[in-house]
C-alpha positions in Angstrom: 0.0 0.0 0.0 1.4 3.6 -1.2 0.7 6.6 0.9 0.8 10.6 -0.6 2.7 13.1 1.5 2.1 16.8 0.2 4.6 19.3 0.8 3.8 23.3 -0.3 7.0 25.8 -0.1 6.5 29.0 0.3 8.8 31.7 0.8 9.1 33.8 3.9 9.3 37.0 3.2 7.2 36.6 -0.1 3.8 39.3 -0.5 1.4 39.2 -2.6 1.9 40.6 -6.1 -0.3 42.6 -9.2 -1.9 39.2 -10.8 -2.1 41.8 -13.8 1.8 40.3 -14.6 -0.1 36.9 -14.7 -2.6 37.6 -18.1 -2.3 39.1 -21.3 -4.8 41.7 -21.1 -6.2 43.8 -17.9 -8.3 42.8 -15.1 -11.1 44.8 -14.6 -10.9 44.7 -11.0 -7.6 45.0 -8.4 -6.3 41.1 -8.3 -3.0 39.7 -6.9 -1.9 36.3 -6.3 1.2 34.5 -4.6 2.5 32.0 -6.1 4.1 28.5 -4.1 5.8 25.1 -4.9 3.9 22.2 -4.3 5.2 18.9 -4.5 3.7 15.6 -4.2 6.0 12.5 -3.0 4.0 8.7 -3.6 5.9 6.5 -1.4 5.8 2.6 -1.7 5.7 2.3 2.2 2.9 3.2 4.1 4.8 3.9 8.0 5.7 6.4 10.2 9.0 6.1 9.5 8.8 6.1 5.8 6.8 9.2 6.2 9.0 11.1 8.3 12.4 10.4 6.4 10.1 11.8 3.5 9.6 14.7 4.9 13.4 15.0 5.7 14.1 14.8 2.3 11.6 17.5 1.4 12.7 19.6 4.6 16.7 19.2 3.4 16.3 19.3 -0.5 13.2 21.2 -1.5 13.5 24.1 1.1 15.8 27.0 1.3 15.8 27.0 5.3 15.8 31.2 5.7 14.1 32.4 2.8 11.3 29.3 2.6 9.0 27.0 4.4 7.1 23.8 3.9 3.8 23.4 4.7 2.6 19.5 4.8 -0.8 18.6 3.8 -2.8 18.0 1.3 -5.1 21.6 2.5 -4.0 25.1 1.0 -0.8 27.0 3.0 -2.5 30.1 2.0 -6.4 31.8 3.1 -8.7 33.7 2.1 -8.2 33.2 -2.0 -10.8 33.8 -4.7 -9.5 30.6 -5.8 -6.3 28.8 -6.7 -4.8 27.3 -10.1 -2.3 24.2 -10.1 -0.3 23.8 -12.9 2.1 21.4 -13.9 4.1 19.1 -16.6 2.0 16.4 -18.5 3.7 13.0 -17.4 6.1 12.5 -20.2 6.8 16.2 -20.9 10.6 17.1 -20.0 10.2 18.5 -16.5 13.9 19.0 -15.5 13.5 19.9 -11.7 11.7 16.5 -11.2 14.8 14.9 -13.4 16.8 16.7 -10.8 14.9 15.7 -7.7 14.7 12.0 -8.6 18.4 12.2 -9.7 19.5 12.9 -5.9 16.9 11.1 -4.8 18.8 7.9 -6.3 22.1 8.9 -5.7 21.1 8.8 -1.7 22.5 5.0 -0.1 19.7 4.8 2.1 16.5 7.8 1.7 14.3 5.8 4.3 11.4 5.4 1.8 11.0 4.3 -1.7 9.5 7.1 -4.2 7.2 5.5 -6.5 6.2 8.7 -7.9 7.2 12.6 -7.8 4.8 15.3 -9.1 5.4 19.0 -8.7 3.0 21.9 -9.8 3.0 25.9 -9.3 0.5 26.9 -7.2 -1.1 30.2 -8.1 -3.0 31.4 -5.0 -5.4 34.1 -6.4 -6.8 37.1 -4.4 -9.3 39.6 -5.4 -11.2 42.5 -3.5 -14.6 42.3 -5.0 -15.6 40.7 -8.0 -13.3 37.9 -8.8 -12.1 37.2 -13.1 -13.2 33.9 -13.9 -10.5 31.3 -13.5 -10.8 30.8 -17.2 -9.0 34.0 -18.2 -6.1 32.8 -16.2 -6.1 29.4 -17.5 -6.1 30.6 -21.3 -3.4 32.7 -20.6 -1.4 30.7 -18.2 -1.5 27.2 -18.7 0.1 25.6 -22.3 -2.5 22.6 -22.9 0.3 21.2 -24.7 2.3 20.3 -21.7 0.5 21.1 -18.9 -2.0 20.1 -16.9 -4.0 22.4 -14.5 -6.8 22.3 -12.0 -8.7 24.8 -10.6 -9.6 24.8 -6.9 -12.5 27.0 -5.3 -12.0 28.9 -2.4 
């Protein structure tokens, strides 16, 4: 039995940006978003211990320690979003921080778990004051159907 453990990084000292960099044409009301790493480790064990050398890993190799923190769980890190928008490689696209990450992964002698499967995506946290654009505009003008995948999650 395989078990998920859900890691988001976000940075410190990060704030919340213009989400008018994010789209091709204006937003007719003030937006911003924030913007996180989330990554998504299937291990082949299902323990305690698997799952907290996981989290090691992700701790020691996925965060900068001063600038970034991980928060674990499959819930948003963030609040009070219009809604947020995942995006990611299509399996089989060439996703060379997932190359990189599974590299070292292998390279360790003993990681304490076995990683059956890796999936990052961007995490797009989006935050409007009144009327919210529909997650559509965003996805037309973020997300490249020919490699990525996306989801859209309500608030």
């Amino acid at each position: 039995m395989s078990t998920l453990l859900h890691a988001e990084v976000t940075g410190r000292f990060d704030h919340a940006g213009d989400a008018n960099a994010l789209v091709y044409s204006p937003l007719a009301s003030p937006h911003t978003y924030h913007a996180t790493r989330r990554y998504v480790l299937e291990l082949a064990e299902d323990t305690p211990e698997a799952a907290a050398a996981a989290r090691a890993f992700v701790e020691k190799t996925l965060v900068e320690e001063v600038s970034q923190q991980a928060h674990f769980g499959a819930g948003p890190a963030l609040r009070g979003h219009a809604f947020i928008l995942d995006y990611g490689f299509k399996p089989g696209a060439l996703d060379l921080e997932r190359e990189t990450i599974l590299n070292y992964y292998r390279s360790l002698p003993d990681p304490g778990f076995t990683l059956k499967k890796l999936t990052i995506t961007q995490r797009l946290y989006i935050f409007a004051e009144h009327d919210a654009a529909p997650p559509e505009k965003f996805v037309r003008d973020i997300v490249n159907p020919a490699i990525h995948r996306h989801q859209v999650i309500a608030a």
